[in-house]
Structure formats: structure tokens, C-alpha cells
C-alpha positions as CSV (number, residue, x, y, z in Angstrom):
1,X,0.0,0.0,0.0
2,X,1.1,3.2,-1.0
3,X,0.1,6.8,-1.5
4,X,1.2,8.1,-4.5
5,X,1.5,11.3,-6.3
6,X,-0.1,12.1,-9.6
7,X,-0.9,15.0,-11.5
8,X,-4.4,15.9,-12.2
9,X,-5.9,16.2,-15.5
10,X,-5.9,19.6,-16.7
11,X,-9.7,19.5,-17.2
12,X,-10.9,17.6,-14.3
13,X,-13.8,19.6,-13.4
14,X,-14.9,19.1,-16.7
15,X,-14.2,15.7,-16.5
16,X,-16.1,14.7,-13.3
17,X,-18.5,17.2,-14.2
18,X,-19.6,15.4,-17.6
19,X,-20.4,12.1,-15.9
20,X,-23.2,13.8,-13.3
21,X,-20.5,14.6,-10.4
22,X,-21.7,17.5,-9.4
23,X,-20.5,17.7,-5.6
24,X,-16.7,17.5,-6.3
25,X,-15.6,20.6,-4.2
26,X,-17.7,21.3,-1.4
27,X,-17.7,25.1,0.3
28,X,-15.1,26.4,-1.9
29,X,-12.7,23.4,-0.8
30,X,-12.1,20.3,-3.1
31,X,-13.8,17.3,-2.2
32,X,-12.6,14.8,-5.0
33,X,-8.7,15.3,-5.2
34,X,-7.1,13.2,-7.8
35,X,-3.2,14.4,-7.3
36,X,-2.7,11.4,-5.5
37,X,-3.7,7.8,-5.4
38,X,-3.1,5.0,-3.0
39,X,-2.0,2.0,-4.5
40,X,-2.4,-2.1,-3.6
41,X,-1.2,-5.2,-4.5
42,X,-3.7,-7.7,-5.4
43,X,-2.7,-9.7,-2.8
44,X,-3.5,-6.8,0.1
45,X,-7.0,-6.3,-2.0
46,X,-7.7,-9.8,-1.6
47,X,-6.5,-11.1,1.8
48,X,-6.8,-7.9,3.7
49,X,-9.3,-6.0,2.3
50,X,-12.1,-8.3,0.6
51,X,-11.9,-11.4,2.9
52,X,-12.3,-9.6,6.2
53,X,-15.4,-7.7,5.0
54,X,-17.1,-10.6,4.1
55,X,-16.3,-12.4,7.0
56,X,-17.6,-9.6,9.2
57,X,-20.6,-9.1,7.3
58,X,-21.2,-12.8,8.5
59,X,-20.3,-12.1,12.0
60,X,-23.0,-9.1,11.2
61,X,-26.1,-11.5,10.6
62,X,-25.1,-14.2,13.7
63,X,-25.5,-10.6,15.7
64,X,-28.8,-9.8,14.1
65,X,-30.3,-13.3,14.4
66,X,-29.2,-13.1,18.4
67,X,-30.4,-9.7,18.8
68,X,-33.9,-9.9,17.4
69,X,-34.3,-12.8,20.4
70,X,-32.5,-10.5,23.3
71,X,-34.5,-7.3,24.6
72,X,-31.4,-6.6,26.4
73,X,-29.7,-6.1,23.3
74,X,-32.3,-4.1,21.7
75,X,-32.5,-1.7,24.8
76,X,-28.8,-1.5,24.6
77,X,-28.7,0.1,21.0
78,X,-31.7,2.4,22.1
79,X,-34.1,1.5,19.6
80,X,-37.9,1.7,20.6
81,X,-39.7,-1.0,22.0
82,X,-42.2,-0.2,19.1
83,X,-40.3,-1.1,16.5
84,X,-39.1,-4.3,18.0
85,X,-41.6,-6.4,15.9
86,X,-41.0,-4.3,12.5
87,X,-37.6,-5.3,13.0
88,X,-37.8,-8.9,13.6
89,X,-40.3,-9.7,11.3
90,X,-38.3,-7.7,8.5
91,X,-35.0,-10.2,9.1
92,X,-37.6,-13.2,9.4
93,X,-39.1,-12.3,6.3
94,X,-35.4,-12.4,5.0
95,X,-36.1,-8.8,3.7
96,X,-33.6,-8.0,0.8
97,X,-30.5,-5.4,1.8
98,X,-29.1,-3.4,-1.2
99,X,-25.5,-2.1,-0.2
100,X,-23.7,-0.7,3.0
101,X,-20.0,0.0,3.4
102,X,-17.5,-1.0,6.2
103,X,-14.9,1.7,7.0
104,X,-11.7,0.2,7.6
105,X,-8.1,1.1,9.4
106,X,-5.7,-0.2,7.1
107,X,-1.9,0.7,6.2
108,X,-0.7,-3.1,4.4
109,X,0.6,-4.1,7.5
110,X,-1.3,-6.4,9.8
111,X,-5.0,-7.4,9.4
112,X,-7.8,-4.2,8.8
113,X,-9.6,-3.5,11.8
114,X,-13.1,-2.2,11.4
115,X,-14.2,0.9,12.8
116,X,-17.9,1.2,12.1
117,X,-20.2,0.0,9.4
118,X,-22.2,2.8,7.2
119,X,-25.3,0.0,7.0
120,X,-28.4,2.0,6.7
121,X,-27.2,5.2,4.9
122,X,-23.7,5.1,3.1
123,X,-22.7,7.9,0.6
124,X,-19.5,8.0,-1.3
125,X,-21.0,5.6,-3.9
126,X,-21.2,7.7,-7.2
127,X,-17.4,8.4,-6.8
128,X,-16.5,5.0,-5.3
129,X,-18.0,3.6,-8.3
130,X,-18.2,5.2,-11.6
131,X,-16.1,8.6,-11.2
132,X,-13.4,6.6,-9.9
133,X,-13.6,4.0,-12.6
134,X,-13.3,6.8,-15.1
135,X,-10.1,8.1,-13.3
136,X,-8.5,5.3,-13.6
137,X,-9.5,4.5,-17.6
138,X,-8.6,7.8,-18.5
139,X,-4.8,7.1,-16.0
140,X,-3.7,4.2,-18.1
141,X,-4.8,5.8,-21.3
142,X,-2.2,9.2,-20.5
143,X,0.6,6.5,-19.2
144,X,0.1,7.9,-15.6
145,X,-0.8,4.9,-14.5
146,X,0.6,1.0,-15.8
147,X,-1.7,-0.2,-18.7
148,X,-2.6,-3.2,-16.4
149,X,-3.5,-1.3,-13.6
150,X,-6.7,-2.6,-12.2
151,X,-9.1,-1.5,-9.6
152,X,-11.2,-2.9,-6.6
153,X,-14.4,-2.1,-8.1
154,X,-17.4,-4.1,-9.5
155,X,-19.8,-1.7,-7.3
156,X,-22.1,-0.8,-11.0
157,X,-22.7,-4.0,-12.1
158,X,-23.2,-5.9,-8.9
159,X,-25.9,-2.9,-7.9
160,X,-27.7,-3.4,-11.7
161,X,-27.5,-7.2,-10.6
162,X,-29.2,-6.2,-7.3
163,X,-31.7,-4.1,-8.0
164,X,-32.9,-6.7,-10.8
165,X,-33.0,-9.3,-8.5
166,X,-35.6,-7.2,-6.7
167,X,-37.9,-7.7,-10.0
168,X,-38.4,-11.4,-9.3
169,X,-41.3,-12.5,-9.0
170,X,-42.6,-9.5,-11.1
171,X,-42.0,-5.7,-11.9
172,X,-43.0,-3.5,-9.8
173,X,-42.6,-0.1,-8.7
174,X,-39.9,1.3,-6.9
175,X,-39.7,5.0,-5.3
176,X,-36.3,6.3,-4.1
177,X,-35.9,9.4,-1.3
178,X,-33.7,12.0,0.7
179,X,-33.9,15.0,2.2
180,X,-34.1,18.2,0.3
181,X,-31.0,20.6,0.4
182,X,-28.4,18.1,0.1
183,X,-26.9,17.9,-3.0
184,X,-24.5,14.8,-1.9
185,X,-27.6,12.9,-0.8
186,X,-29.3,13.8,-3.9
187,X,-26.5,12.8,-6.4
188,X,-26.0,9.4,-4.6
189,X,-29.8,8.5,-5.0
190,X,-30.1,10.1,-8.6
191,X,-27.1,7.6,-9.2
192,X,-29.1,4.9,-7.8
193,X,-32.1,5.4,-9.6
194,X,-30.0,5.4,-12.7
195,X,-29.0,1.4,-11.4
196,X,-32.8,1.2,-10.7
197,X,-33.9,2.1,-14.3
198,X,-30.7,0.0,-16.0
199,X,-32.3,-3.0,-14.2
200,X,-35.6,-2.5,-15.7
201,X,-37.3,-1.0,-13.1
202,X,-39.9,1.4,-13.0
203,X,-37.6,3.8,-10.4
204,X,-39.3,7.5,-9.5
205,X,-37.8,9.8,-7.4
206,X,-39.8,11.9,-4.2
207,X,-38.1,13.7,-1.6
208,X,-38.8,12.4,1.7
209,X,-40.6,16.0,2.5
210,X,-43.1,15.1,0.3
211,X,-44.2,12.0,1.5
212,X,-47.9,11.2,2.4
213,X,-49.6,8.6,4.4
214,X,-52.8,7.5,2.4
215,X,-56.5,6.5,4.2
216,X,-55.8,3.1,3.6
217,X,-52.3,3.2,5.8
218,X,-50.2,3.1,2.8
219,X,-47.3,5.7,1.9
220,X,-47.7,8.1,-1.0
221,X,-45.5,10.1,-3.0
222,X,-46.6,13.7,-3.9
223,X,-49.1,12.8,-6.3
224,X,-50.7,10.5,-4.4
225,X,-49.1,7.3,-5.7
226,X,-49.0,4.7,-3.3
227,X,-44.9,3.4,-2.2
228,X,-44.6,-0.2,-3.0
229,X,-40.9,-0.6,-2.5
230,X,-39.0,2.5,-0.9
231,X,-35.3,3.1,-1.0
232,X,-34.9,5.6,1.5
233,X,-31.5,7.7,2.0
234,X,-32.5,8.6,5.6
235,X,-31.4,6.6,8.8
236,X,-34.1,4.4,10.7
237,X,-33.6,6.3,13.7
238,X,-35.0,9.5,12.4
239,X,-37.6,7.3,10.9
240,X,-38.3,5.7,14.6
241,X,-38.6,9.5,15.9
242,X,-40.7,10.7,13.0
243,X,-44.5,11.5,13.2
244,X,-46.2,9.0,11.2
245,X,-43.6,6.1,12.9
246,X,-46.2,4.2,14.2
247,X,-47.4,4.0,10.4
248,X,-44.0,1.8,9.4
249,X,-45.3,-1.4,10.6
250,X,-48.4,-2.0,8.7
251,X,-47.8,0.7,5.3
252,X,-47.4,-2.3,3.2
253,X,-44.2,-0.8,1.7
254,X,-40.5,-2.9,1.6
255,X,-38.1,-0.6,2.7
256,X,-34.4,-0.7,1.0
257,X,-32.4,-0.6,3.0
258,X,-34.7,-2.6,5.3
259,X,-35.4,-2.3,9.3
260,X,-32.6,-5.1,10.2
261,X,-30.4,-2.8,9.1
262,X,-31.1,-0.4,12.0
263,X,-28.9,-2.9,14.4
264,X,-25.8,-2.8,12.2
265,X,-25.5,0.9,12.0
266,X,-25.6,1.7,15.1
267,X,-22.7,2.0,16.8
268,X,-23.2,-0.5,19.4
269,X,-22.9,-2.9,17.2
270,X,-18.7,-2.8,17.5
271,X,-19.2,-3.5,20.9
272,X,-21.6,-6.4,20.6
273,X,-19.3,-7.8,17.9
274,X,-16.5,-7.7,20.1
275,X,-18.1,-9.3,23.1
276,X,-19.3,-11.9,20.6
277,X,-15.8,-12.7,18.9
278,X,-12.6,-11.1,21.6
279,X,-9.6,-11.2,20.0
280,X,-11.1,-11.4,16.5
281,X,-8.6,-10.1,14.5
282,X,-10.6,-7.8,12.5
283,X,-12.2,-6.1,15.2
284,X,-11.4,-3.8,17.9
285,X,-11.9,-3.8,21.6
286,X,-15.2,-1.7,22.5
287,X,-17.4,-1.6,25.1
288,X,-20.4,0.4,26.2
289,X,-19.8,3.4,27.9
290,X,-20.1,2.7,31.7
291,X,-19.1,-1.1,31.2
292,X,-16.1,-1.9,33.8
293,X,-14.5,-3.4,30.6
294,X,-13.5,-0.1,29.4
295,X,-10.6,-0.5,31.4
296,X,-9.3,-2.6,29.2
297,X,-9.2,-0.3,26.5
298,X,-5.8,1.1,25.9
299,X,-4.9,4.3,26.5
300,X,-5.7,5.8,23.6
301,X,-9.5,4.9,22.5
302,X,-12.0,6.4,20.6
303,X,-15.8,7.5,22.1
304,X,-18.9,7.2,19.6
305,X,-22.0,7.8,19.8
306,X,-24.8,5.1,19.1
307,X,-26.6,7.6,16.3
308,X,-23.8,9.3,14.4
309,X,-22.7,10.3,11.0
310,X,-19.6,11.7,9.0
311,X,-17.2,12.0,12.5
312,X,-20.0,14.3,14.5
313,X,-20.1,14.1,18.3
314,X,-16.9,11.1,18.1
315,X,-14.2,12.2,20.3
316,X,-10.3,10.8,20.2
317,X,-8.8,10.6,23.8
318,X,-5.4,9.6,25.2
319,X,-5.0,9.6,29.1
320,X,-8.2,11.8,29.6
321,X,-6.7,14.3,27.4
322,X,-9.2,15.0,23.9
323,X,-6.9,14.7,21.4
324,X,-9.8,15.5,18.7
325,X,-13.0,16.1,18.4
326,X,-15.8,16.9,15.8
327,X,-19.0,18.5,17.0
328,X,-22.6,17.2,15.9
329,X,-26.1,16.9,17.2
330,X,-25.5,12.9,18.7
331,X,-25.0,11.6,21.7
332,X,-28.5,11.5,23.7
333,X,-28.6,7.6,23.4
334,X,-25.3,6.5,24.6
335,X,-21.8,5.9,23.6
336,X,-19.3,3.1,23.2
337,X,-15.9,3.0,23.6
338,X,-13.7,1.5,21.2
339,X,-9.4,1.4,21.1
340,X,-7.9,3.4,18.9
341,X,-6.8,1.7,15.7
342,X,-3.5,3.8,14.1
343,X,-4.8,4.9,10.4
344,X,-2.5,4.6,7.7
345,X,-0.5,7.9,7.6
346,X,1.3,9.4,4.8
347,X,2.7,13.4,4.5
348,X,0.7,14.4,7.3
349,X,-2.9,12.8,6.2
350,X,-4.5,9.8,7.5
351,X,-6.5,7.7,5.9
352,X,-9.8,5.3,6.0
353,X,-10.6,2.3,3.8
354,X,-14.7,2.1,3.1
355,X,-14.9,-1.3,1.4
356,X,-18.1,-1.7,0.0
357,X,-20.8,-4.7,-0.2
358,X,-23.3,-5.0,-2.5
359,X,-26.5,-7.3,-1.4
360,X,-24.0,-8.0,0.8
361,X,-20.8,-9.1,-1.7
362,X,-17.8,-7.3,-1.0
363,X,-17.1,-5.6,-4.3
364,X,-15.3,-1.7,-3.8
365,X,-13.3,-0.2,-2.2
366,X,-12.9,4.0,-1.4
367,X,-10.6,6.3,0.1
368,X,-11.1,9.1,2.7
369,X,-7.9,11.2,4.0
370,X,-7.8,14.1,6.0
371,X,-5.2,15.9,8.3
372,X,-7.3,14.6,11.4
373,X,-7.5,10.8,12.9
374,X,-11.6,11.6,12.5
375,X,-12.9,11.3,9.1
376,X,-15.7,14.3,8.7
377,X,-18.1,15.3,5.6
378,X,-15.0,17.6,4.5
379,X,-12.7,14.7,4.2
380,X,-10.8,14.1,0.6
381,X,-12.1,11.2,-1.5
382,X,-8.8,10.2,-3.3
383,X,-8.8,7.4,-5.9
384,X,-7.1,4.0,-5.7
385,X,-5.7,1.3,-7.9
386,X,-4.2,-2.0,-7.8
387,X,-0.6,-2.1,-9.2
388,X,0.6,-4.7,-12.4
């Protein structure tokens, strides 16, 4: 593994641009950054980077199938007693998942070591999967890359695959949401939809705003059109806390990804995985906050909260002294703490691996680097490729 530097093409913007990528620089500051590029052997792609994430995703269903059975493990993660049922009878039902993305520390030394798992909501995808692609086409064809460079990356066909799997045993409709105001949110679902439509599917976009709840309990989009099938960019836990929540149970509609998912993206699930499989090589000590385990932890650990996204509210401590910190709206359902895995570090930035699944097939893999151990919405996506 290396980070390498590369000169970007003179036209880059234009570049990204032309294939629908519109949020490359974000307030001012460039988001996509393609004057470097880590670099892998197949080998470290392979053993260290694809193997683990599909043996953790495995790990990730025994937890579900012991959770759903354990109110004590439910209470633990803070989700309401409501939605209890919605949740088990979703993973009984053996409701489909589409894609989710495990974020890695990783410098080709030693096994990766997870750090959390984006399950529910995961962006990055649009780069991680077709602007990236093109980076790397366009590399080899101006000799700065090898001409047999490769890449970790079947992300667009596998979702295509996916989402046409979810035709079967007929066609049906499929609606996909987010928030207004967000153009990241927006792009990653407008790329989605693209997979969506690719796969034969009859895919319409709503923003979540302009969801309806029908007489007849079902969900409507804003012309009244009942929601058969929902792919919904928004987290389950702002669903739970939402005021038609007690309408998710019985609206008829599968939801993508679906209420299962709300255990593996919460932050408890580290520590339930570690108390599961200690000394797994893969994962890291973590504990819930309060535990008397916590002594264990080293030194130097990491505090998260349950709920949280893109770094907010996570805090990096050594010997009671905050080395970092990223402020955010989280933290009113607990924490855990989890040791502190050293990130791969090169000139100053540190980097995270996000190695993607697709209906739960590991299949990508994305960079994030920043001058801070927490990764944060402002964080550089850089590209990667595997070396001749």
C-alpha cells in the first residue's frame, strides 16, 4: 500500500463534471482530489481488504439473528420497543438489503480493523464507483498509470444485478428518497435510480418531504401514488422519531435498506461484535460506555456515539486528554468506547478504507484522507488502484 502522487488532468472539473458529479468541491474546498492515489497489490486487495469484509458481514447477521431474540440487546442500542416487531419480522421475512459500506483502518501491514459499518445510509457511492472507474480508464490511457492497472471495483454492475433481482417475482414499482438541500444525498440516490432504471425498473424519485400517508395506511409520493418498495437515504432512527412512525409497521411498503439494518448501523454494534468474537482479529476492543471493561481499553480509544454520522459528536482521547474532536447533534442515546486503531498515515494525512458490499458481496473499495485521525463530511475522497 502506497500513497502516490499524480498530477491531475488539466480538465478535471470538466471531466467529473460530464459524468453527473456534481459535488466535487464542497464550500469552496475540493472534495474529490485526484493528485494522488493509494496504491495495492492484489494480494492486500484480496487477503486484507475483501476477505475480512465478508467475513464480518457474516459475523453481522449471527448478531442480528441473536439480537432480534434478546431485549437486552435491543434496549442496549436504544431503539424503541415499538419497533421491536418491524424489526424482527423484517430479518424473518429475510427482507432483501441493497448495499452498506464497512470503514476500515488499514496501512498493508497487519490485518484491517473495522471501525464502524455505514449499513443504513452510506454515501460515497457515485465516486466509489463510476467517477473513480473513469479516473483510472482515463490514467492508463495518458501513461500515468501502468496499462494493467486494475481497480477494486465491480460496485455498478453488482448494484444493476441487485436491484434486478428485486424484479423477481414480477415488476414492480420502486420509489427512491432523501432530504431536500443536500446535494450529496441527492446525487448518490439520482445515481441509484440510474441502477434502478438500468435493471428495468420502474424507479421514480420523491423527496422524503413530500411523503404522504394514504387512508388506507399506505405511503404516498406527492401525487398520491402509493410506495410499493421505498429506497430511503435517511437513517431508521430519524424514521423511529418521526410522526407517522407508528405507520411503518403496517404501510405495506419494503423498505431498502430494510429495518434489520437499524442494528448494524448503530454504533453498538462494535461492541456487541467484540463481546461476541474477543480477540477477533478484524475487530477492535469496544465496550459500552459505563461497562467496567472499558478499562481494558488502551490508553488511547475512541468514544462514539450510538446515532452518528460523517465524524459528529466522536471524540479521540489519550489519558483523559481529547486529542480531537468533531462537534454534531449525537450523543443523547449512549456511547461506546472502542481502542484506537493507528490509520494509515502518509505526508501528514490519514487515511480510512470504506470497502463496500453489494447485497452483501464485498465488491469496492474508497478512500477518505484528512489531516485529522476523524474522518468528517470535508474529508478528501482520493482514488485507488491495484498495481501490475
Amino acid at each position: 500500500m502506497r500513497r502516490v502522487a499524480l498530477a491531475p488532468r488539466r480538465d478535471w472539473q470538466t471531466q467529473v463534471e460530464r459524468l453527473g458529479f456534481a459535488f466535487h468541491t464542497l464550500d469552496g474546498k475540493i472534495y474529490w482530489d485526484e493528485s494522488v492515489a493509494y496504491a495495492f497489490t492484489l494480494e492486500e486487495i484480496e487477503r486484507d481488504i475483501e476477505a475480512p469484509t465478508g467475513e464480518i458481514e457474516q459475523l453481522c447477521f449471527a448478531f442480528v439473528e441473536r439480537a432480534i431474540a434478546d431485549e437486552e440487546i435491543l434496549t442496549r442500542l436504544a431503539i424503541p420497543p415499538l419497533h421491536w416487531p418491524l424489526i424482527r419480522d423484517s430479518w424473518q421475512r429475510g427482507d432483501r438489503n441493497l448495499y452498506g459500506r464497512l470503514d476500515l483502518a488499514y496501512d498493508g501491514s497487519g490485518p484491517a480493523k473495522l471501525l464502524e459499518y455505514n449499513a443504513d445510509t452510506p454515501t460515497a457511492l457515485f465516486e466509489s464507483s463510476v467517477v473513480q472507474w473513469d479516473w483510472l480508464e482515463q490514467a492508463m490511457a495518458r501513461d500515468a498509470l501502468p496499462p494493467d492497472s486494475d481497480q477494486f471495483n465491480s460496485l455498478h454492475e453488482r448494484l444493476i444485478a441487485a436491484f434486478a433481482a428485486l424484479r423477481e417475482p414480477s415488476p414492480y414499482r420502486l420509489h427512491l428518497t432523501c432530504v431536500q438541500n443536500s446535494n450529496e444525498d441527492k446525487g448518490t440516490v439520482d445515481y441509484l435510480k440510474d441502477c434502478a432504471v438500468q435493471a428495468g425498473l420502474d424507479a421514480r424519485f420523491t423527496f422524503i418531504e413530500e411523503i404522504g400517508l394514504l387512508a388506507d395506511g399506505r405511503f404516498c409520493d406527492g401525487a398520491n401514488l402509493p410506495i410499493e418498495t421505498l429506497f430511503k437515504l435517511y437513517p431508521w432512527e430519524w424514521l423511529f422519531q418521526e410522526s407517522y412512525a407508528d405507520a411503518l409497521a403496517d404501510a405495506r411498503c419494503q423498505f431498502i435498506e430494510p429495518p434489520w439494518k437499524a442494528l448494524l448501523s448503530n454504533k453498538g454494534l462494535l461492541a456487541c461484535l467484540w463481546q461476541m468474537e474477543p480477540g477477533h482479529p478484524n475487530l477492535l476492543p469496544a465496550f459500552f460506555e459505563g461497562d467496567p471493561r472499558c478499562a481494558e481499553l488502551k490508553p488511547r480509544y475512541v468514544r462514539k456515539p450510538l446515532y452518528s454520522r460523517e465524524g459528529a459528536n466522536i471524540t479521540l482521547v489519550e489519558r483523559g486528554t481529547v486529542l480531537d474532536s468533531d462537534d454534531g447533534p449525537y450523543g443523547a442515546e449512549g456511547f461506546i468506547l472502542q481502542d484506537a486503531a493507528p490509520l494509515a498515515s502518509f505526508a501528514g494525512y490519514h487515511a480510512v478504507l470504506g470497502s463496500w458490499l453489494v447485497a452483501s458481496q464485498p465488491c469496492g473499495l474508497c478512500i477518505r484522507e484528512d489531516v485529522t485521525p476523524i474522518t468528517k463530511n470535508t474529508s478528501r475522497f482520493v482514488p485507488h488502484y491495484i498495481e501490475p
